[in-house]
LORO-904105 format. One record per atom (N, C-alpha, C, O): atom name; x, y, z; residue number from 1; residue in one letter. Coordinates in steps of 0.02 Angstrom, whole numbers, padded with zeros to 5 digits. Example, Ala and Ser with C-alpha at 12.3 -4.5 7.8 and 13.67 -1.06 7.14 Angstrom:
2
atomo,px,py,pz,num,residuo
N,00660,-00284,00390,1,a
CA,00615,-00225,00390,1,a
C,00660,-00165,00390,1,a
O,00712,-00166,00423,1,a
N,00642,-00112,00354,2,s
CA,00684,-00053,00357,2,s
C,00645,00002,00394,2,s
O,00670,00057,00402,2,s
//
This chain:
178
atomo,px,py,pz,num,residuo
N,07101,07570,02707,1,x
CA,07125,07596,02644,1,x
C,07114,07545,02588,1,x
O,07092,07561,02533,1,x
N,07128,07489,02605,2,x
CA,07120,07434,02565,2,x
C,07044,07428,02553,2,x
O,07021,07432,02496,2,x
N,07024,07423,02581,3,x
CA,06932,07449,02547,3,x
C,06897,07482,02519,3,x
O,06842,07470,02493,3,x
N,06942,07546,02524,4,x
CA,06915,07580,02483,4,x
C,06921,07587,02408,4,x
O,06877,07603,02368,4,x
N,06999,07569,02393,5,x
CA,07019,07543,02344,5,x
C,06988,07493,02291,5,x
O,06982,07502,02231,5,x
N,06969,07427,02336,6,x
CA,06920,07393,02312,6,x
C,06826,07418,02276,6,x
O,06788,07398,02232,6,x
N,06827,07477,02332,7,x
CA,06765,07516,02309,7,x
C,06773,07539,02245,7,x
O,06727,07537,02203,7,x
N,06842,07567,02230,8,x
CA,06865,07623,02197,8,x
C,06892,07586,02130,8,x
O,06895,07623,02081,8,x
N,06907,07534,02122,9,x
CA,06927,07479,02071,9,x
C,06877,07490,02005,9,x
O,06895,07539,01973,9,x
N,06830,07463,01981,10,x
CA,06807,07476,01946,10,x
C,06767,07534,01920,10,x
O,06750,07539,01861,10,x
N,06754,07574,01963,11,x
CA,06760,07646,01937,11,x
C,06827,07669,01911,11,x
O,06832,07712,01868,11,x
N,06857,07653,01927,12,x
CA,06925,07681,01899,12,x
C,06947,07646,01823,12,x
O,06970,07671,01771,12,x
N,06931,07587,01840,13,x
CA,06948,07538,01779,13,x
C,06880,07557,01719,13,x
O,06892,07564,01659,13,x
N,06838,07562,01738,14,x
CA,06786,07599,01688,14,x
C,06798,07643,01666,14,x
O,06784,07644,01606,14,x
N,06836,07722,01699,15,x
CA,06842,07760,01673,15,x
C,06913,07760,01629,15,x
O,06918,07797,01581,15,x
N,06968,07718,01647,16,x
CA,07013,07683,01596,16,x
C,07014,07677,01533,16,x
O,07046,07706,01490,16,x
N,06962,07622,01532,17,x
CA,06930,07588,01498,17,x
C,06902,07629,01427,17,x
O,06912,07612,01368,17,x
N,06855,07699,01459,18,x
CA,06815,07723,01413,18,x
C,06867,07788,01373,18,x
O,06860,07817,01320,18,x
N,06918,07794,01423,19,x
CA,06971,07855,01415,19,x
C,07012,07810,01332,19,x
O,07020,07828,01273,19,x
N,07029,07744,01372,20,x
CA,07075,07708,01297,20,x
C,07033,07735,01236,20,x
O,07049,07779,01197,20,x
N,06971,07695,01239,21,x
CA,06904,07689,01171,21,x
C,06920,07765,01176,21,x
O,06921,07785,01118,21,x
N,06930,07807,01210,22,x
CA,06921,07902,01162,22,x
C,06975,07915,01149,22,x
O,06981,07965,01113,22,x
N,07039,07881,01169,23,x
CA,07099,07895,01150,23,x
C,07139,07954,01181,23,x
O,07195,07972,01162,23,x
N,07101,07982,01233,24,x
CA,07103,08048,01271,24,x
C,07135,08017,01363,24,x
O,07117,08038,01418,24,x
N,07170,07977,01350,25,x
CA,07183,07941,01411,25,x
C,07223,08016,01470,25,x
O,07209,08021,01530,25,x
N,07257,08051,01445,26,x
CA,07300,08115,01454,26,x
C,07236,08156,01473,26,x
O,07244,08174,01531,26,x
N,07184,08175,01451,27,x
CA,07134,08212,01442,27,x
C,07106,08194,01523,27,x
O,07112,08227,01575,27,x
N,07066,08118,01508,28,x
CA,07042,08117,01584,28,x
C,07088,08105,01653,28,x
O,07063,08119,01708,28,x
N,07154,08079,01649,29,x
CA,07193,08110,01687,29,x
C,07195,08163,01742,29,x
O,07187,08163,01803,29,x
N,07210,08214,01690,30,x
CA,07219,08281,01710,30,x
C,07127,08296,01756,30,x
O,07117,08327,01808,30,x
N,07090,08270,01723,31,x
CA,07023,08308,01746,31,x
C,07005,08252,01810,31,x
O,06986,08283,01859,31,x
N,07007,08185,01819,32,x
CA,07003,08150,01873,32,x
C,07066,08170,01916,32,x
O,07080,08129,01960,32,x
N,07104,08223,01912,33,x
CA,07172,08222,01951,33,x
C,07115,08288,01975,33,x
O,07109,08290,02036,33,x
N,07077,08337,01940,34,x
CA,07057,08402,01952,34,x
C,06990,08385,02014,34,x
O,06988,08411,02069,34,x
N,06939,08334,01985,35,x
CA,06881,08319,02023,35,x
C,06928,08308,02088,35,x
O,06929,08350,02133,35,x
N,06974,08235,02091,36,x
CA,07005,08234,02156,36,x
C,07024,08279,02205,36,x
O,07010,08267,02264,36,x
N,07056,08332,02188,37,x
CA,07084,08384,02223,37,x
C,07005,08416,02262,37,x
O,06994,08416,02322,37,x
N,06960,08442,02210,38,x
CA,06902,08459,02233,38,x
C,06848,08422,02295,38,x
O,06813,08448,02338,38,x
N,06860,08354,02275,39,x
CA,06831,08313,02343,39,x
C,06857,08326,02375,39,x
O,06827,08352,02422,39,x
N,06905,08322,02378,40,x
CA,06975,08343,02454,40,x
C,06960,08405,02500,40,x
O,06970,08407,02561,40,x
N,06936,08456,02463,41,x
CA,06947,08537,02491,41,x
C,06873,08510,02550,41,x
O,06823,08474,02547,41,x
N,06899,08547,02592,42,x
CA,06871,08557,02654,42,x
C,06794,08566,02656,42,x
O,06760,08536,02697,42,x
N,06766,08611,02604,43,x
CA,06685,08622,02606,43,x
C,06666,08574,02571,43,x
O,06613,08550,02589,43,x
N,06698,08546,02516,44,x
CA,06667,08491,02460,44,x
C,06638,08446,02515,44,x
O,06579,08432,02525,44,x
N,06718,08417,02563,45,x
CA,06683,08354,02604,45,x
C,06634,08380,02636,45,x
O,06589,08350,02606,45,x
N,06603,08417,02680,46,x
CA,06556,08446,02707,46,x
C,06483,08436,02660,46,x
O,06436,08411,02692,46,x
N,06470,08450,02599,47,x
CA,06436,08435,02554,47,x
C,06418,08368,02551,47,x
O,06366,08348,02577,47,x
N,06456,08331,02521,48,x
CA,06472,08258,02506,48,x
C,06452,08230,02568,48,x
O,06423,08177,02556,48,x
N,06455,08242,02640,49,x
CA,06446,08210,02692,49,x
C,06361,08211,02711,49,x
O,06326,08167,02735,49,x
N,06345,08279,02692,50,x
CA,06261,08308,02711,50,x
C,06221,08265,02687,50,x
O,06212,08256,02627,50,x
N,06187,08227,02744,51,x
CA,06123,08183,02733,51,x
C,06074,08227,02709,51,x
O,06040,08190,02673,51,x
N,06054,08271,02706,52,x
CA,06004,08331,02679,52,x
C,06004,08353,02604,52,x
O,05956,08380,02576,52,x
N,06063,08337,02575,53,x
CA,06063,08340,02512,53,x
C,06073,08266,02471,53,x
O,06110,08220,02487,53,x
N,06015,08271,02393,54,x
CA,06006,08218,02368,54,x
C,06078,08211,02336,54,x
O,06128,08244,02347,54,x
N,06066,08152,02289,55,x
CA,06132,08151,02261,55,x
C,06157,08199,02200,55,x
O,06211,08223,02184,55,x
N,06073,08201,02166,56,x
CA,06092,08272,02122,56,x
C,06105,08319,02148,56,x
O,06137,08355,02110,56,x
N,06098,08341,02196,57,x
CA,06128,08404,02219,57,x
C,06179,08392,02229,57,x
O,06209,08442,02210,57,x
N,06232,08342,02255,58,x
CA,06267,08340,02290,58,x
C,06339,08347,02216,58,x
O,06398,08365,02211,58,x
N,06287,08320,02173,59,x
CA,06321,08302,02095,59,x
C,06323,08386,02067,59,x
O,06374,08411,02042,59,x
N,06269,08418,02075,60,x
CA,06271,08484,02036,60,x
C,06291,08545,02071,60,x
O,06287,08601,02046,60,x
N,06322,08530,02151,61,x
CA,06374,08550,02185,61,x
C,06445,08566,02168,61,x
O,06473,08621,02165,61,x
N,06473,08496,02155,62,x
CA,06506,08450,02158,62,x
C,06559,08511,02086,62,x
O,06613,08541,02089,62,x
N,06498,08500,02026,63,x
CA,06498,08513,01965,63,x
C,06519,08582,01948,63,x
O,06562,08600,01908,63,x
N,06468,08629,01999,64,x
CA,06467,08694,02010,64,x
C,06551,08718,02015,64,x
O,06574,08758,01974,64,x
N,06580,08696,02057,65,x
CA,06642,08700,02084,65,x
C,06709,08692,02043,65,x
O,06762,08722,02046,65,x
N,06682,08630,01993,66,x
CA,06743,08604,01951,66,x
C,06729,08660,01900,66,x
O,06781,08692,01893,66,x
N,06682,08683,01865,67,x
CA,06667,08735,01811,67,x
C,06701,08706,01748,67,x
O,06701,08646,01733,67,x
N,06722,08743,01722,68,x
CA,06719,08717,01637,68,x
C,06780,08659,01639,68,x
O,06791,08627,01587,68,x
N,06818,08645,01698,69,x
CA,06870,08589,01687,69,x
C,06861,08533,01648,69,x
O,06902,08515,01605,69,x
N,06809,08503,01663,70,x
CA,06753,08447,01686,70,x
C,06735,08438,01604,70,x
O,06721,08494,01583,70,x
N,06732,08394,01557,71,x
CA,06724,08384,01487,71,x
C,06641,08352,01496,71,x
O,06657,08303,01529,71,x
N,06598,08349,01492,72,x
CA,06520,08330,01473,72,x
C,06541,08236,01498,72,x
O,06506,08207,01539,72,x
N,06587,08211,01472,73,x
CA,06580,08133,01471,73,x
C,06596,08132,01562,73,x
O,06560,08103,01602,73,x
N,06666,08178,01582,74,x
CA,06688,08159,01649,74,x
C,06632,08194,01695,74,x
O,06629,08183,01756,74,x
N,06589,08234,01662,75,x
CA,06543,08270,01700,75,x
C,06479,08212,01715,75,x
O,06456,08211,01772,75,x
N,06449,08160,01658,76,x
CA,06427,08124,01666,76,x
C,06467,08047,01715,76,x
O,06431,08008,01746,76,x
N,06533,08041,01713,77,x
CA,06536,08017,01762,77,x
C,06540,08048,01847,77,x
O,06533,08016,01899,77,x
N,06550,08106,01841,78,x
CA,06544,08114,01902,78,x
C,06470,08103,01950,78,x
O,06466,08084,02008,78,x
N,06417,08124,01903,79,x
CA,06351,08090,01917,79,x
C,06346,08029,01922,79,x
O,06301,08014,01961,79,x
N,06375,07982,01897,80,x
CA,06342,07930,01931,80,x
C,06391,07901,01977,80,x
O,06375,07848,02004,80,x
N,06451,07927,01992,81,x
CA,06478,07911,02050,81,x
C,06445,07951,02114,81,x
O,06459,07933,02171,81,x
N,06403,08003,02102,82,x
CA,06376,08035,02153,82,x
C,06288,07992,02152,82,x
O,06254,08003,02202,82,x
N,06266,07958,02111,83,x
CA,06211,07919,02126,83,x
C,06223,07880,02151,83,x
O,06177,07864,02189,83,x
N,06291,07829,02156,84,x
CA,06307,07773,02198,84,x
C,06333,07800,02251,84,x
O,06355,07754,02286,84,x
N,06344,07862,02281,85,x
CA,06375,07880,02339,85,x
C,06437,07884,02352,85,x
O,06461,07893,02408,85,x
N,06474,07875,02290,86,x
CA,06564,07871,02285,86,x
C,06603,07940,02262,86,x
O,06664,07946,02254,86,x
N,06561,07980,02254,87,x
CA,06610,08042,02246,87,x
C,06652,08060,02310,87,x
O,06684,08112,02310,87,x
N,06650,08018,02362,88,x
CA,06718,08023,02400,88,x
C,06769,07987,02387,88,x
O,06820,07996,02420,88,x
N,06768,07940,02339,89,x
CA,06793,07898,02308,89,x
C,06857,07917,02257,89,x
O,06902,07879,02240,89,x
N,06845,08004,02235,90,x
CA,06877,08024,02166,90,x
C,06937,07995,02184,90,x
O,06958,07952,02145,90,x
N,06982,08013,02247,91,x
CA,07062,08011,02250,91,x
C,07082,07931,02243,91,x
O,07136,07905,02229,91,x
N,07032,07909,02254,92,x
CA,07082,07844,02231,92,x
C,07067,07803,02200,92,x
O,07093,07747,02196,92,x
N,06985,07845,02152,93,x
CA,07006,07814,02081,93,x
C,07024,07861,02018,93,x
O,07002,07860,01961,93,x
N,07085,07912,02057,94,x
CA,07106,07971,02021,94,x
C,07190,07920,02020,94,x
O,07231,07927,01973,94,x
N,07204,07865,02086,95,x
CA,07252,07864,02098,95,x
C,07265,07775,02053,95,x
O,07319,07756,02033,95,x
N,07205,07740,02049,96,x
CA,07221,07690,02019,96,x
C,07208,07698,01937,96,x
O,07225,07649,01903,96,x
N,07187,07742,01910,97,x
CA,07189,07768,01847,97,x
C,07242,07793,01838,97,x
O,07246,07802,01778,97,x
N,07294,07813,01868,98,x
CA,07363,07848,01847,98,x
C,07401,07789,01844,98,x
O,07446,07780,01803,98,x
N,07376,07734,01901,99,x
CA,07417,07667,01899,99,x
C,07411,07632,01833,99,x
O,07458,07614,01797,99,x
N,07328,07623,01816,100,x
CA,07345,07580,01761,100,x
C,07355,07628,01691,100,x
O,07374,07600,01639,100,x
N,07341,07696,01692,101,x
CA,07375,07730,01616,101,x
C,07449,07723,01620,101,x
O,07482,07726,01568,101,x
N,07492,07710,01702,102,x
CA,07565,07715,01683,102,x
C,07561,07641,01684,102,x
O,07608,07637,01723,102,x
N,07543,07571,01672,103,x
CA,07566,07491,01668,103,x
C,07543,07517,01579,103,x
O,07588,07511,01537,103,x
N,07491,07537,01563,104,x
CA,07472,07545,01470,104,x
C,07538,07579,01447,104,x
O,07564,07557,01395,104,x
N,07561,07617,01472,105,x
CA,07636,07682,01445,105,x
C,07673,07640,01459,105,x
O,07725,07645,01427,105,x
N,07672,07594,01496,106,x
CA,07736,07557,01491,106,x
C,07787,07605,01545,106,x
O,07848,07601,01536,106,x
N,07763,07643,01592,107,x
CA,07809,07696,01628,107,x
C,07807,07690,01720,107,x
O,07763,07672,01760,107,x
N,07861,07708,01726,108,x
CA,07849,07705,01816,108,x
C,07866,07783,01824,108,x
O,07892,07823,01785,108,x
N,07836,07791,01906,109,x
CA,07879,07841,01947,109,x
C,07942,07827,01987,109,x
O,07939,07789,02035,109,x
N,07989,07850,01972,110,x
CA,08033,07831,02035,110,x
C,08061,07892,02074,110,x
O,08083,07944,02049,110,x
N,08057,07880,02126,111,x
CA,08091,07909,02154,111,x
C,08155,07913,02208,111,x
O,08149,07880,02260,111,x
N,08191,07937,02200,112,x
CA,08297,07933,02225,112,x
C,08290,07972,02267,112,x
O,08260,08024,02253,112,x
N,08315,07961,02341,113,x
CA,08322,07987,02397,113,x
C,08390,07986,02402,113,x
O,08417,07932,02413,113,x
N,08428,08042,02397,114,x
CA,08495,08039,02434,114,x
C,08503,08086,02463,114,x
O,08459,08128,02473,114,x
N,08588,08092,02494,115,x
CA,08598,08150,02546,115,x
C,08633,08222,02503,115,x
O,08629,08281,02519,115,x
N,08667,08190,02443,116,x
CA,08679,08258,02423,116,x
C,08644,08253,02326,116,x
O,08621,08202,02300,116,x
N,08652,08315,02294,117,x
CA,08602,08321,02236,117,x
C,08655,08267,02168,117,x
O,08714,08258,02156,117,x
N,08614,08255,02152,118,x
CA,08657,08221,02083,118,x
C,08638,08236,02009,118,x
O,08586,08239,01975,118,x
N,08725,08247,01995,119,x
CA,08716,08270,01923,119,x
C,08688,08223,01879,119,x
O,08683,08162,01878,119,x
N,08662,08294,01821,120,x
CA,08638,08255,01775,120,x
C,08670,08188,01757,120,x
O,08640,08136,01771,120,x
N,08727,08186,01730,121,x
CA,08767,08133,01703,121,x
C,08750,08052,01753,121,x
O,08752,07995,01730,121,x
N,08734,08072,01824,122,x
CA,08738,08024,01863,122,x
C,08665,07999,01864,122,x
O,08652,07939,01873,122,x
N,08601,08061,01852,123,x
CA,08534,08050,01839,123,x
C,08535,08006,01786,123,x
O,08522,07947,01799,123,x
N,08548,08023,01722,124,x
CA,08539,07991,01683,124,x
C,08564,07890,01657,124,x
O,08542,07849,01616,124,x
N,08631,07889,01720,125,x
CA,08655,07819,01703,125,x
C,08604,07806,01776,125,x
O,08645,07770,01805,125,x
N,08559,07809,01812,126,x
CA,08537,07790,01854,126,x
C,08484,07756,01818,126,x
O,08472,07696,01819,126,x
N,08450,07806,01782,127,x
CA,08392,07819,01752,127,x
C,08379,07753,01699,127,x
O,08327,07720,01694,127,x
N,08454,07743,01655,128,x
CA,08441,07678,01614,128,x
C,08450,07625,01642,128,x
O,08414,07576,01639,128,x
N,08507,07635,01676,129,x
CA,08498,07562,01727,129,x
C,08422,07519,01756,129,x
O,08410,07458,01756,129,x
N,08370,07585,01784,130,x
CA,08326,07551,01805,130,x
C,08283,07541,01749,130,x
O,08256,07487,01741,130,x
N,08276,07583,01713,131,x
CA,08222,07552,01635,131,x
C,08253,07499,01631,131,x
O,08221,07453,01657,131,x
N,08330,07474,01597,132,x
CA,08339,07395,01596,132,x
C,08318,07338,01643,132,x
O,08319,07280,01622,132,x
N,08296,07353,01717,133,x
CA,08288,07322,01773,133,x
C,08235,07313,01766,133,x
O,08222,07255,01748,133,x
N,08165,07374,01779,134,x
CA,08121,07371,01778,134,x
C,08094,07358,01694,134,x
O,08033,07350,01694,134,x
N,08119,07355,01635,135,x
CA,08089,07360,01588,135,x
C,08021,07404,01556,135,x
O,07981,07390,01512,135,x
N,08029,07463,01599,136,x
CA,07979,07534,01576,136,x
C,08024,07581,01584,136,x
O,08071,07583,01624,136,x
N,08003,07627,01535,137,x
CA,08014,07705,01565,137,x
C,08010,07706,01619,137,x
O,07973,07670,01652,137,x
N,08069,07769,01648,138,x
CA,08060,07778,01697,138,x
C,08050,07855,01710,138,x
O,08095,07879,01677,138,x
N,08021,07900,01735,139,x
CA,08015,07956,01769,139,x
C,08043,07966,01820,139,x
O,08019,07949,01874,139,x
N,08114,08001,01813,140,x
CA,08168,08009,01884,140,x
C,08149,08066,01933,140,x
O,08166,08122,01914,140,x
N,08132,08064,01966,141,x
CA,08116,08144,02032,141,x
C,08159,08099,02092,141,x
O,08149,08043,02117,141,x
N,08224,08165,02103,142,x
CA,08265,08149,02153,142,x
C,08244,08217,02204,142,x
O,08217,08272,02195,142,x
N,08278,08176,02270,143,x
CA,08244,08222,02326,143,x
C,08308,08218,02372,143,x
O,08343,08169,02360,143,x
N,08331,08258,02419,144,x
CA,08406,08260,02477,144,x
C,08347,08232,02552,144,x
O,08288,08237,02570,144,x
N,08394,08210,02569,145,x
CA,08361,08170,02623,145,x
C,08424,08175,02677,145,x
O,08452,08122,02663,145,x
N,08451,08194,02711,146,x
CA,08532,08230,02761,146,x
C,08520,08150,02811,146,x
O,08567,08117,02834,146,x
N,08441,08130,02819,147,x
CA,08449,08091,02877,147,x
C,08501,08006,02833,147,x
O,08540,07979,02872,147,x
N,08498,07984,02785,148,x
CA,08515,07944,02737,148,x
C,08609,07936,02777,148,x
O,08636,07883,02794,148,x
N,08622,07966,02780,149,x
CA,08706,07980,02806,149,x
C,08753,07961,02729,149,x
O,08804,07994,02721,149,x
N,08735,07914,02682,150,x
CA,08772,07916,02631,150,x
C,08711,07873,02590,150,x
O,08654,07855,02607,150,x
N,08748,07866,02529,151,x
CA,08710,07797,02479,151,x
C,08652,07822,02461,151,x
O,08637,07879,02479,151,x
N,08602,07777,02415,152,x
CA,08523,07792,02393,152,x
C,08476,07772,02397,152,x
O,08478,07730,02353,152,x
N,08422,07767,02422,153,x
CA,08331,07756,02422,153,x
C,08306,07741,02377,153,x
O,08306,07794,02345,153,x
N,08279,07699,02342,154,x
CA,08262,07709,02258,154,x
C,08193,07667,02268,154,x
O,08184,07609,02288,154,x
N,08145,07719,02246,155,x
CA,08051,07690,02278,155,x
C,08034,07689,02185,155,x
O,08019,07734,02147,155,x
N,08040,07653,02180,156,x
CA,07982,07636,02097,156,x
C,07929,07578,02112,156,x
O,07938,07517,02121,156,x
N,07855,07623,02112,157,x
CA,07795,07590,02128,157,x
C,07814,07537,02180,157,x
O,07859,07551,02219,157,x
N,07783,07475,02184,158,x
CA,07791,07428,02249,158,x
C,07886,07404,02272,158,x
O,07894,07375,02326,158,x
N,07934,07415,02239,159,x
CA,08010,07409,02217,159,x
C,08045,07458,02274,159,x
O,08047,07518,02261,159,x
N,08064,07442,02314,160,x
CA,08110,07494,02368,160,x
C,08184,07444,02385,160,x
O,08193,07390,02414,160,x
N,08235,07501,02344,161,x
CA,08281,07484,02354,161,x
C,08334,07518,02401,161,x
O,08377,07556,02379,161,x
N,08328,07501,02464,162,x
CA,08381,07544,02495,162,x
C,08464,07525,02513,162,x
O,08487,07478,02546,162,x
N,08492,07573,02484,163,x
CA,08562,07551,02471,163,x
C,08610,07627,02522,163,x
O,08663,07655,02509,163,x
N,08563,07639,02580,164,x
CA,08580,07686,02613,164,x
C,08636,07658,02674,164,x
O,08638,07608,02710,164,x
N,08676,07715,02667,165,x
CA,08714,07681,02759,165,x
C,08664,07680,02812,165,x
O,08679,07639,02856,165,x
N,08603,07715,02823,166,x
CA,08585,07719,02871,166,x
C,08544,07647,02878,166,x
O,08534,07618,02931,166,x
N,08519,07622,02807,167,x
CA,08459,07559,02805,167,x
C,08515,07498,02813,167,x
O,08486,07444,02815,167,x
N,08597,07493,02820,168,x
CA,08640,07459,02812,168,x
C,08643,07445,02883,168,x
O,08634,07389,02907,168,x
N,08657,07504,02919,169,x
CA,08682,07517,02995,169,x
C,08600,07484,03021,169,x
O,08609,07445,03068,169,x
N,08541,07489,03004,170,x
CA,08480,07477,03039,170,x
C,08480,07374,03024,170,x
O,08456,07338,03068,170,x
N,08499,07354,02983,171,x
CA,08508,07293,02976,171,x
C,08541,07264,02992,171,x
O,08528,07205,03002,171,x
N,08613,07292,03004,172,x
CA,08669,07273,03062,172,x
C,08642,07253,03149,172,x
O,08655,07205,03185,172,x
N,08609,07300,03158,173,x
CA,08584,07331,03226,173,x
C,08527,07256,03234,173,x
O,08523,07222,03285,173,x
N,08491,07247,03176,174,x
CA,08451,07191,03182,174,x
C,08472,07140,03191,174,x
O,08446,07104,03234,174,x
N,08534,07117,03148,175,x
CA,08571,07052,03135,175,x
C,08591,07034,03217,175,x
O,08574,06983,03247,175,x
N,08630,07092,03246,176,x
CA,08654,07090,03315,176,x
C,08597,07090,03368,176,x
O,08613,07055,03416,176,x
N,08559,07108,03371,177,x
CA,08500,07106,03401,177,x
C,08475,07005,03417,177,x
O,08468,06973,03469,177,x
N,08469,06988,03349,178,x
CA,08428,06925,03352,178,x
C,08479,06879,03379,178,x
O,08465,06820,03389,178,x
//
């Protein structure tokens, strides 16, 4: 995984890069989130894999499929990620382009695992707490998790805070263990 990433690095950071200079950073987003999905589907890889087809084909395939999503500039990158052989590449430089447009926004994802749903009122003092912590926006998506037994999960990008009985009771179990 880690390699591919590295493959996937400066394609991603190029297309960053050229998204800031158009000011359309939202724009290619959405359409490197669209190509991604499309590498993914089952016949694309089949395509993408065929030694029998050149890379323009594989590009005006590729293209065929996305249809008018695809803006002329992301359409020209998708060609030359398909001349270097990386249009298997889209998802994860669909996934480090979301990384670095959310470090530019200044924004994270987080996400709250608990066992039962929480009110707004409780979303929201969660919510500033971690912007003061983390110092970005934050984007709250909470999820019920029954196995948790009490307390919260809290995943913002590399940041996992578990304040669960069950991650309490699993560290107990360790402490006694060693």
């Amino acid at each position: 995984m880690a390699e591919l990433s590295t493959l996937a690095r400066p394609y991603a950071k190029a297309a960053f890069e050229f998204a800031v200079a158009a000011g359309d950073l939202a724009g290619w987003s959405k359409q490197l989130n669209v190509a991604s999905a499309v590498s993914q589907a089952e016949a694309m890889i089949k395509v993408l894999a065929s030694p029998s087809l050149t890379s323009a084909q594989q590009a005006e395939q590729f293209l065929s499929v996305c249809g008018q999503e695809l803006t002329e500039k992301v359409q020209n990158f998708v060609k030359v990620l398909a001349e270097n052989k990386r249009l298997i590449l889209l998802p994860q430089i669909a996934e480090l382009f979301e990384q670095f447009k959310a470090n530019r926004e200044k924004s994270v994802d987080v996400e709250v695992a608990t066992v039962y749903e929480l009110d707004e009122a409780l979303q929201g003092k969660l919510a500033a707490t971690l912007k003061a912590k983390l110092e970005r926006e934050v984007n709250l998506q909470t999820t019920i998790d029954k196995d948790l037994i009490g307390g919260v999960v809290v995943r913002a990008a590399d940041v996992v805070i578990d304040g669960s009985i069950r991650g309490r009771l699993a560290k107990l179990a360790e402490a006694m263990g060693a």
